[in-house]
C-alpha positions as CSV (number, residue, x, y, z in Angstrom):
1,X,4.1,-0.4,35.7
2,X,3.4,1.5,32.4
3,X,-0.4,0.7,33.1
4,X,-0.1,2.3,36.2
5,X,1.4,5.0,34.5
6,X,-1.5,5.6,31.6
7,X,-4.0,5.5,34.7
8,X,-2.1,8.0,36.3
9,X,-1.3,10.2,33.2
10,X,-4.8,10.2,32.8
11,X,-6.6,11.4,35.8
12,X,-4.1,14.1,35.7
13,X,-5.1,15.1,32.3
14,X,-8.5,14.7,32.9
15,X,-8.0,17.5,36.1
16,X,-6.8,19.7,34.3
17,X,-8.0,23.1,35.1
18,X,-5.5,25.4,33.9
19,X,-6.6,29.0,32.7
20,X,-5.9,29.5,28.9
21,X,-4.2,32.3,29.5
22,X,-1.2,31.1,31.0
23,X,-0.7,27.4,29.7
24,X,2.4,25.4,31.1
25,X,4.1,25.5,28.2
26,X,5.5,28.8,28.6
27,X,7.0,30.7,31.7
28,X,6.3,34.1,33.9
29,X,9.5,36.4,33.6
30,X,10.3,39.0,35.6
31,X,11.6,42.4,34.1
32,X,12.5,45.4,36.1
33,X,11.9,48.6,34.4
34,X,12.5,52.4,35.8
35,X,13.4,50.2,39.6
36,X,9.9,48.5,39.4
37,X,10.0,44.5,38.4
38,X,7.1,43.3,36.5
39,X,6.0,40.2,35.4
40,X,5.9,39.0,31.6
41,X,5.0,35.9,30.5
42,X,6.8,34.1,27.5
43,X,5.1,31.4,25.2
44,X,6.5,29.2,22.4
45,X,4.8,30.4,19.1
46,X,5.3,27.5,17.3
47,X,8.2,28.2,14.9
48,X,11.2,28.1,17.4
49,X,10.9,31.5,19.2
50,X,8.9,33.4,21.6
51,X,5.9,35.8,21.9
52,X,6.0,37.5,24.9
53,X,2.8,39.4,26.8
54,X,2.8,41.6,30.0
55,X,0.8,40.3,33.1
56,X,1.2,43.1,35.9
57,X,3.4,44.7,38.7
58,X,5.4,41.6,40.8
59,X,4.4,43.7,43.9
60,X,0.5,43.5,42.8
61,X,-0.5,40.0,45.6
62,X,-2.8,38.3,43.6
63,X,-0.5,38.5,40.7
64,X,2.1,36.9,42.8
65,X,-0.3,34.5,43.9
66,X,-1.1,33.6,40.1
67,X,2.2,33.2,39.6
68,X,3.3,30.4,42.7
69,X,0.0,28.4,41.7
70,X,1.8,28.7,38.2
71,X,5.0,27.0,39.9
72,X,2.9,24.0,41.2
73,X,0.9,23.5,37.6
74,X,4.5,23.7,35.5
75,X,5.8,20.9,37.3
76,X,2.9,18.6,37.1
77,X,3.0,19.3,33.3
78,X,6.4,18.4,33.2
79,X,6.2,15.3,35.1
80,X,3.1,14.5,32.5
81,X,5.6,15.1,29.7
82,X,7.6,12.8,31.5
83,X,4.9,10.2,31.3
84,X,4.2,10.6,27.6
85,X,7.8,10.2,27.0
86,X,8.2,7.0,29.2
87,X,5.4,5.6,27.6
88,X,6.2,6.0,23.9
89,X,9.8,5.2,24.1
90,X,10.0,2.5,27.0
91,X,6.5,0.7,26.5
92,X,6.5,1.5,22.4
93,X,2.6,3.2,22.1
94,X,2.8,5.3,19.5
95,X,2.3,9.4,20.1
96,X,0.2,11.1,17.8
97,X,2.1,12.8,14.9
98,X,2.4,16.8,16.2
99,X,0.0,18.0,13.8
100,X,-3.2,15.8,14.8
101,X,-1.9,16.5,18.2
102,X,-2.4,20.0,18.2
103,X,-5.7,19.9,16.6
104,X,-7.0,17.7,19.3
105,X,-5.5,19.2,21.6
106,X,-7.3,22.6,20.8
107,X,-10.5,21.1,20.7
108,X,-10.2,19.6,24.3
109,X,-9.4,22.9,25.2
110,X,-12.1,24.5,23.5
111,X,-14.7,22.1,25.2
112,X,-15.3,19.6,22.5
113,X,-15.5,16.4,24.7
114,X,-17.1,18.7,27.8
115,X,-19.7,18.9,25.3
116,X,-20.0,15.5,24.5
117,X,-18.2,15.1,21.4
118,X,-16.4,11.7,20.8
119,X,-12.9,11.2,19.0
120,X,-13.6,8.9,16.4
121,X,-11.3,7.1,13.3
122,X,-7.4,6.0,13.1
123,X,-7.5,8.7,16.0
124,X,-9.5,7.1,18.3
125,X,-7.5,3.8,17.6
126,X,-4.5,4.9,18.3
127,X,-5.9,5.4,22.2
128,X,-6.6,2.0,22.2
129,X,-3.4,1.3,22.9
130,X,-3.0,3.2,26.3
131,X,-6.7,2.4,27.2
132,X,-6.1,-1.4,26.8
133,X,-2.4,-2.1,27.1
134,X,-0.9,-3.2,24.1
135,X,1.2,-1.8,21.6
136,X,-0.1,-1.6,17.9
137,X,1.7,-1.3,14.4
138,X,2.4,1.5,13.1
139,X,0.6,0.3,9.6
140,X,-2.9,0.4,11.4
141,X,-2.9,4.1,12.6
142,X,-1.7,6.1,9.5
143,X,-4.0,9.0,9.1
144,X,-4.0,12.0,7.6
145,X,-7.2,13.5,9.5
146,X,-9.3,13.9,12.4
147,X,-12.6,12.5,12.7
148,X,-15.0,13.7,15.1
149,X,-18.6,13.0,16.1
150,X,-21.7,14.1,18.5
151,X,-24.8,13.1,18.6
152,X,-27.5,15.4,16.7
153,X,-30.2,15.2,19.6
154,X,-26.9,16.1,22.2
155,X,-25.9,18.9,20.1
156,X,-29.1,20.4,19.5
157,X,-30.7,20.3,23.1
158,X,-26.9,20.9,25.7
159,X,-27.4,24.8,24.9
160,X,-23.9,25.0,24.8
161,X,-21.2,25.7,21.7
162,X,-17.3,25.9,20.8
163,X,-16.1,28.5,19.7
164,X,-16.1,28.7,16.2
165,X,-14.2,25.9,14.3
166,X,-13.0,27.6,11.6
167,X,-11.5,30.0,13.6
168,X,-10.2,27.6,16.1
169,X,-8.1,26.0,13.3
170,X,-6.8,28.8,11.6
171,X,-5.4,29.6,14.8
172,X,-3.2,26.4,14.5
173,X,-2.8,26.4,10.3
174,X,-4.2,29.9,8.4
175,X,-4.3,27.7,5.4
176,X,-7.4,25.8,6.7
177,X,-10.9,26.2,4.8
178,X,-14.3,24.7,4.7
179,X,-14.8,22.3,2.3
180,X,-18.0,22.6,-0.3
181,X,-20.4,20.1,0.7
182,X,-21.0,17.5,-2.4
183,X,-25.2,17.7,-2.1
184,X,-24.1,21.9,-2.7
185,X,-25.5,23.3,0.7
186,X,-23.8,26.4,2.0
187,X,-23.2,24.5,5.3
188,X,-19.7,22.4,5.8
189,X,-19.2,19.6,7.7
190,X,-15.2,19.4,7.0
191,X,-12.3,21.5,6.6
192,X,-8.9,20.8,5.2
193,X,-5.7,22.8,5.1
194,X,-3.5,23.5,2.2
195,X,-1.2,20.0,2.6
196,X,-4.6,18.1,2.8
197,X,-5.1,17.7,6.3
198,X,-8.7,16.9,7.1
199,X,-10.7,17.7,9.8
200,X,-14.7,16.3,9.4
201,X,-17.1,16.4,11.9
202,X,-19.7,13.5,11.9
203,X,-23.5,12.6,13.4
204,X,-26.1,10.2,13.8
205,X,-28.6,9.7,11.1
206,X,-31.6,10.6,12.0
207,X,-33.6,8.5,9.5
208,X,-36.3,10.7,7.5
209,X,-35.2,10.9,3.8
210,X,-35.3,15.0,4.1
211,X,-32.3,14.5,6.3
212,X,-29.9,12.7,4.0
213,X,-26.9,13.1,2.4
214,X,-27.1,16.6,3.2
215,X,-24.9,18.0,6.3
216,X,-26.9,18.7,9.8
217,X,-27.0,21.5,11.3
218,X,-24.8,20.9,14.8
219,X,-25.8,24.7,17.3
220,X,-22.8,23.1,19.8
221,X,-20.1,22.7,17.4
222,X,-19.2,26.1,17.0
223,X,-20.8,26.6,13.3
224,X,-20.0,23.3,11.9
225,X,-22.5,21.2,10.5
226,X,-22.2,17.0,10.7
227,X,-22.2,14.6,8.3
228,X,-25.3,11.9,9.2
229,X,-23.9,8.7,8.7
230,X,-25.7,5.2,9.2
231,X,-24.1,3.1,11.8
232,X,-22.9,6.2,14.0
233,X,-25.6,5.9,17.1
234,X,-23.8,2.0,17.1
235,X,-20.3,3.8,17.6
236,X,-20.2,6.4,19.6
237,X,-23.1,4.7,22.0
238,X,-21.7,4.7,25.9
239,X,-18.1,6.0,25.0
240,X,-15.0,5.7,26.8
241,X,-12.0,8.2,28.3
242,X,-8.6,7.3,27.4
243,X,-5.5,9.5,26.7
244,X,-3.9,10.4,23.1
245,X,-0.3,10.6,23.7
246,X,0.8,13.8,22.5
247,X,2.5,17.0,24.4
248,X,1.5,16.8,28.6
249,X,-1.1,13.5,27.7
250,X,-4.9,14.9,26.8
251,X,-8.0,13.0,27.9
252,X,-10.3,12.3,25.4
253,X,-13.9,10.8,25.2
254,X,-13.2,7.6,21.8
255,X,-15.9,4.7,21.2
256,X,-15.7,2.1,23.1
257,X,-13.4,-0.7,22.2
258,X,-15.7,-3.2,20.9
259,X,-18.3,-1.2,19.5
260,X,-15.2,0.4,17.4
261,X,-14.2,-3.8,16.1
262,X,-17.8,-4.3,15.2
263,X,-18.8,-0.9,13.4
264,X,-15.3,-1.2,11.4
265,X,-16.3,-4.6,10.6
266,X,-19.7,-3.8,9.3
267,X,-18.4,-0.6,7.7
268,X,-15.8,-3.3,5.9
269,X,-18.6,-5.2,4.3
270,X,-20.4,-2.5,2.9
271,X,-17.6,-1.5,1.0
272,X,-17.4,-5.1,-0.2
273,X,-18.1,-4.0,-3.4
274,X,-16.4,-0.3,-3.8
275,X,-13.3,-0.4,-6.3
276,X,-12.4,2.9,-5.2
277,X,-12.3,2.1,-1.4
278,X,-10.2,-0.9,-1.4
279,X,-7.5,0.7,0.4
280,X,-10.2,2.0,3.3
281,X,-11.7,-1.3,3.5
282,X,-8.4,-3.0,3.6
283,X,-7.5,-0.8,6.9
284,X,-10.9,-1.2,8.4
285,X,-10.3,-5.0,8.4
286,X,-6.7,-4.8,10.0
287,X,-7.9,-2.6,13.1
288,X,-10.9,-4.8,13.3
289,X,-9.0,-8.0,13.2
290,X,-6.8,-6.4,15.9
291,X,-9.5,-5.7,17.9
292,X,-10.8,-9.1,18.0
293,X,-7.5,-10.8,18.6
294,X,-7.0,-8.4,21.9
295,X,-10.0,-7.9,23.5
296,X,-10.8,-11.2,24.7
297,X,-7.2,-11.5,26.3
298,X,-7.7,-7.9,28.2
299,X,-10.8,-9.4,29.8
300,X,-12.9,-7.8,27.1
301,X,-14.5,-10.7,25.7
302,X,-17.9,-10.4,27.1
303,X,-18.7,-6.7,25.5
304,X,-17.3,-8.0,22.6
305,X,-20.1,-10.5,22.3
306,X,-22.5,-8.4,23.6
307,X,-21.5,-5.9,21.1
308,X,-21.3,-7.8,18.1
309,X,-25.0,-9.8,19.1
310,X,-26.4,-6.4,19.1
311,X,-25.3,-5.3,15.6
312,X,-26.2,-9.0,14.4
313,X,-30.2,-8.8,16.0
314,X,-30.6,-5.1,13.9
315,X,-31.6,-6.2,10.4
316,X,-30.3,-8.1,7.1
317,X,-28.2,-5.5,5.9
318,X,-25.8,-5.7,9.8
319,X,-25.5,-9.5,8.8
320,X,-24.9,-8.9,6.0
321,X,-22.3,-6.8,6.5
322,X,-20.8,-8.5,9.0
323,X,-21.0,-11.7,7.1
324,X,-19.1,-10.7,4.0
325,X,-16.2,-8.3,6.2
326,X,-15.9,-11.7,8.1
327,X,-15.2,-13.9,5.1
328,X,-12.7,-11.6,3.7
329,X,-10.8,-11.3,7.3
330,X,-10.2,-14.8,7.9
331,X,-7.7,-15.0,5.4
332,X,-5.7,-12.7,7.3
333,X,-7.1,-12.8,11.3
334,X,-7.8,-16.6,11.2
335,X,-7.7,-16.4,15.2
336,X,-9.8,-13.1,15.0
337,X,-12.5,-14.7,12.7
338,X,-12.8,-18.3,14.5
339,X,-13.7,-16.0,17.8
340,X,-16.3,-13.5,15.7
341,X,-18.0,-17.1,14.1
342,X,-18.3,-18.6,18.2
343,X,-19.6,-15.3,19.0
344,X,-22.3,-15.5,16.4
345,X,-22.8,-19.1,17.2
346,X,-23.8,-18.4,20.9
């Protein structure tokens, strides 16, 4: 039944059209002034009141008209509210915190995954949930940021853009800034708010030595520039729509599944060796050791291998990698390891 329900939750997320300037979560009002009624239209503003705008004369038709379509798209949003509820208190997946929700929620509206942007990190794992069924601890999807990604030869070529990011988040925290790359270029690949919310935007290495560890420069993502990181073109290679479960549901484009166990893995065993990233290796290994326990029991087992073969035939330093993240999991995901080692056995 709840599966059903995600299905459902999603499609409907995934059609929605509605125009920006009347979103569902506020209502038309009518107000009669000097004998004429006129219709207003009041909106949360997001610290317990309301900010109201005027829309036009209820006697003007395709005002009216605007405004019974209105009717129809309220209460599909509140029987998608309905879902999300069900969902995190019946079935147990976890909704995103309000904060992260928002944000991602105004980058779907602002065209992010239209544009072929991929939700990526603790984020994107949290979706897993919903997309494959199962409920997840709470311990695995503790974040304190949003991480994006798009391709560099995407960005560069869909002549398309967001609006611009910076903007886009003040809207939601004025507090927001761009964060000083470390190589010193003037362009910024992440921004953070005044509590230390993160928001980073990364891409594909492109390879050449003139184009690392310096940020790329991103024309669809709305003046942000991407950070190239090794392994990305792995990741966010033939993504996936699921739902993050926040406010009405909102579709959004994540890695697939197994492709997120194996790059997590790998990305565990090159921080083998980093002191300072214990704590980020430590995490990487739980939602990979997750991953491997669940997908073979959601009929996922195939990609899996197909996923984790591919990483293994790219060079030494993927098996490697893998190798070392695997030794260190076993003492924890003993099932999870025994499958990765048939898998590599095959």
């Amino acid at each position: 039944m709840f599966r059903t329900m995600v299905a459902e939750l999603q499609q409907r997320a995934f059609d929605d059209d509605w125009a920006e300037d009347f979103p569902p979560s506020g209502r038309f009002v009518p107000v009669a002034v000097d004998g004429r009624r006129y219709w207003y239209f009041d909106q949360p503003d997001g610290e317990g009141g309301q900010k109201r705008r005027y829309v036009g004369p209820a006697d003007d038709p395709l005002i009216s008209e605007r405004v019974e379509t209105f009717k129809g798209e309220k209460s599909d949003y509140k029987a998608r509210r309905k879902y999300v509820s069900t969902l995190t208190r019946e079935a147990g997946l976890i909704a995103a915190d309000r904060f992260t929700g928002d944000i991602v929620q105004a980058l779907a509206k602002a065209g992010l995954f239209r544009l072929r942007g991929v939700l990526i990190g603790t984020v994107a794992f949290q979706c897993y949930s919903a997309y494959l069924g199962i409920r997840l601890p709470s311990a695995a999807i503790l974040t304190g940021d949003a991480d994006l990604a798009q391709d560099f030869a995407i960005s560069a070529e869909v002549a398309d853009s967001l609006p611009p990011i910076l903007d886009l988040l003040k809207g939601l925290d004025p507090t927001f800034r761009a964060v000083p790359h470390i190589s010193g270029s003037s362009r910024s690949h992440a921004f953070r708010n005044q509590s230390g919310y993160r928001v980073e935007f990364m891409t594909t290495n492109r390879g050449a030595e003139e184009y690392s560890e310096k940020p790329a420069n991103m024309p669809a993502l709305g003046g942000a520039s991407a950070e190239p990181l090794r392994f990305m073109d792995f990741l966010i290679r033939d993504p996936v729509r699921s739902i993050l479960l926040h406010g009405a549901g909102i579709s959004v484009v994540i890695p697939d599944p197994c492709r997120y166990a194996v790059h997590k893995l790998i990305i565990a065993g090159r921080r083998q060796n980093d002191a300072g990233g214990q704590a980020k290796r430590d995490k990487d290994l739980r939602q990979a050791g997750i991953l491997f326990d669940v997908l073979p029991v959601t009929g996922h087992g195939p990609s899996l291998a197909d996923a984790l073969e591919e990483a293994w035939d790219r060079g030494p330093a993927w098996k490697l990698a893998i190798s070392e993240a695997a030794e260190t999991m076993h003492k924890e995901y003993g099932d999870a390891i025994n499958r990765l080692v048939g898998i590599l056995k095959r």
